[in-house]
C-alpha positions in Angstrom: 0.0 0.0 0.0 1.4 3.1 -1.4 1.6 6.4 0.7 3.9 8.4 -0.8 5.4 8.8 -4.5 8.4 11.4 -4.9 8.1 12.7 -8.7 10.1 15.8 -10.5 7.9 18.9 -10.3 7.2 20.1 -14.3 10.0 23.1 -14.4 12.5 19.9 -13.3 11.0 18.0 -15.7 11.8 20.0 -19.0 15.1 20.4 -17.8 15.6 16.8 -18.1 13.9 17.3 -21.2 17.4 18.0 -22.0 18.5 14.2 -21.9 16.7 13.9 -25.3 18.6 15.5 -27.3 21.5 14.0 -26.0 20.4 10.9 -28.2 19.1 7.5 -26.4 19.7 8.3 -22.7 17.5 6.7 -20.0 18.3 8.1 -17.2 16.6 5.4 -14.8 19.0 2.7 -16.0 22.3 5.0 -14.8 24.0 3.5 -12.0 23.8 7.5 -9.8 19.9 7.5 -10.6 19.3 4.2 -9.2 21.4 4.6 -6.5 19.4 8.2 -5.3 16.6 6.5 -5.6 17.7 3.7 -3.0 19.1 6.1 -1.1 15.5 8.3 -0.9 13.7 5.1 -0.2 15.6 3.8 2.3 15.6 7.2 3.6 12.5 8.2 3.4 11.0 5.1 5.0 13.6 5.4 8.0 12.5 8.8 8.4 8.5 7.6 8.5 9.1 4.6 11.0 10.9 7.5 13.7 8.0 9.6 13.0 5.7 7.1 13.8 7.3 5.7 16.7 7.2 8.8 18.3 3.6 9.6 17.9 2.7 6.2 18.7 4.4 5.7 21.8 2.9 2.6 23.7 1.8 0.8 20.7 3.4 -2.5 19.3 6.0 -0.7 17.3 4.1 -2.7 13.8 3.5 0.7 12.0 6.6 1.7 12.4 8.8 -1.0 11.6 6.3 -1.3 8.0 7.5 0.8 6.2 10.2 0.2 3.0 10.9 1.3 -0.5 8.3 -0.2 -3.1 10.3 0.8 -6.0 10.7 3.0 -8.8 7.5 4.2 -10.3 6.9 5.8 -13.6 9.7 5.9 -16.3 11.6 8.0 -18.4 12.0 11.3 -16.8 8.7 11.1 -14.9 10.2 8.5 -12.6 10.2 8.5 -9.1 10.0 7.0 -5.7 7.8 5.2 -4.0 7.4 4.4 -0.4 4.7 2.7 1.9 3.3 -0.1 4.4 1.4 -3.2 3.7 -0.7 -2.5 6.9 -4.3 -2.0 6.6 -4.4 1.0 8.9 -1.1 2.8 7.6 -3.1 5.3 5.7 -5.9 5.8 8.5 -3.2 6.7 11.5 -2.1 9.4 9.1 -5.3 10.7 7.9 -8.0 10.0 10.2 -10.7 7.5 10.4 -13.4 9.4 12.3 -16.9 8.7 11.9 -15.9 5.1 9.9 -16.2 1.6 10.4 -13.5 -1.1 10.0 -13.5 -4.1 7.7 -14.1 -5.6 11.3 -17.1 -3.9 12.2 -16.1 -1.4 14.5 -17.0 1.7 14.6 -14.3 4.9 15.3 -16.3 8.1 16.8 -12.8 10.2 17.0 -10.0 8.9 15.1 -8.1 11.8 13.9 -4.7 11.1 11.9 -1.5 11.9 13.2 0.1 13.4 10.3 3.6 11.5 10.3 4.5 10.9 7.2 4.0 14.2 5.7 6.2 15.2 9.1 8.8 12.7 8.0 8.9 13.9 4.3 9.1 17.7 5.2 12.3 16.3 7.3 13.9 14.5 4.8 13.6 16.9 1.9 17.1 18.5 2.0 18.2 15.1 1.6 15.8 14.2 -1.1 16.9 17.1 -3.1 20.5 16.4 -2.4 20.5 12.9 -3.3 18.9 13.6 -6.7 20.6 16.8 -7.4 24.2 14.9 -7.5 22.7 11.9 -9.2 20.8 14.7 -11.8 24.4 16.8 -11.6 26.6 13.8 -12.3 24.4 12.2 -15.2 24.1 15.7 -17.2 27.7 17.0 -16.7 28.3 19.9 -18.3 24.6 20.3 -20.5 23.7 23.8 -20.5 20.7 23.9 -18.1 21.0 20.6 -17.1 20.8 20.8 -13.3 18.5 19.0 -10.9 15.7 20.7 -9.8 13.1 20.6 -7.7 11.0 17.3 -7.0 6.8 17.1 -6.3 5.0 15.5 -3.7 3.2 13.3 -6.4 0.8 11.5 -4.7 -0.1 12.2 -1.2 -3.9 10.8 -0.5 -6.3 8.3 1.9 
């Protein structure tokens, strides 16, 4: 279950627009790419399971210890990284589940979210930007307006 996808924002995006006319360059299958994106997964989902285990204090430590790289999502330029749990009630400690009942049949008067993923990514951007920047950086060389960018929150929804 997906929380979080880090994308290029579109001003990045036709920078690396660039790579085209540099002939047949894929920039997802470049050793520094790959290696930024490990880097902001495995970041990134570090970052989320500290966040969680400090606002969940008391609990069984599952939430935060669920959380891991899926992969690389898109392709071409538009790829990015994505991060998440396979727990069913990843997305409702961070967004709420007032008012709803559970696959269970239990009902949850006042279960507001806890907002610590979006904490964790607002954390670890400097680093995001940083990892991709050199990978970007070290990729385009010396292309005249070839220089990483910013990245998007892609996809951030319950």
């Amino acid at each position: 279950m997906s929380i979080v996808n880090i994308a290029w924002s579109a001003s990045s995006l036709k920078k690396l627009e660039l790579l085209k006319e540099l002939g047949d360059i894929d920039i997802t299958q470049h050793l520094a790419w790959r290696t930024a994106n490990f880097r902001v997964g495995t970041l990134l989902a570090k970052n989320i399971s500290v966040t969680a285990s400090s606002k969940f204090r008391g609990g069984t430590g599952a939430l935060a210890s669920s959380f891991s790289p899926l992969g690389i999502t898109g392709s071409g330029t538009g790829t990015g990284m994505e991060v998440g749990s396979d727990l069913p009630y990843a997305r409702r400690r961070e967004f709420g589940f007032s008012g709803r009942t559970d696959s269970r049949g239990r009902y949850f008067s006042n279960d507001p979210g806890q907002i610590y993923v979006m904490e964790a990514i607002v954390d670890t951007e400097p680093n995001i930007r940083q990892y991709y920047a050199r990978a970007l950086s070290f990729i385009l060389g010396t292309v005249e307006g070839g220089t990483a960018g910013d990245f998007m929150l892609q996809e951030y929804s319950g």
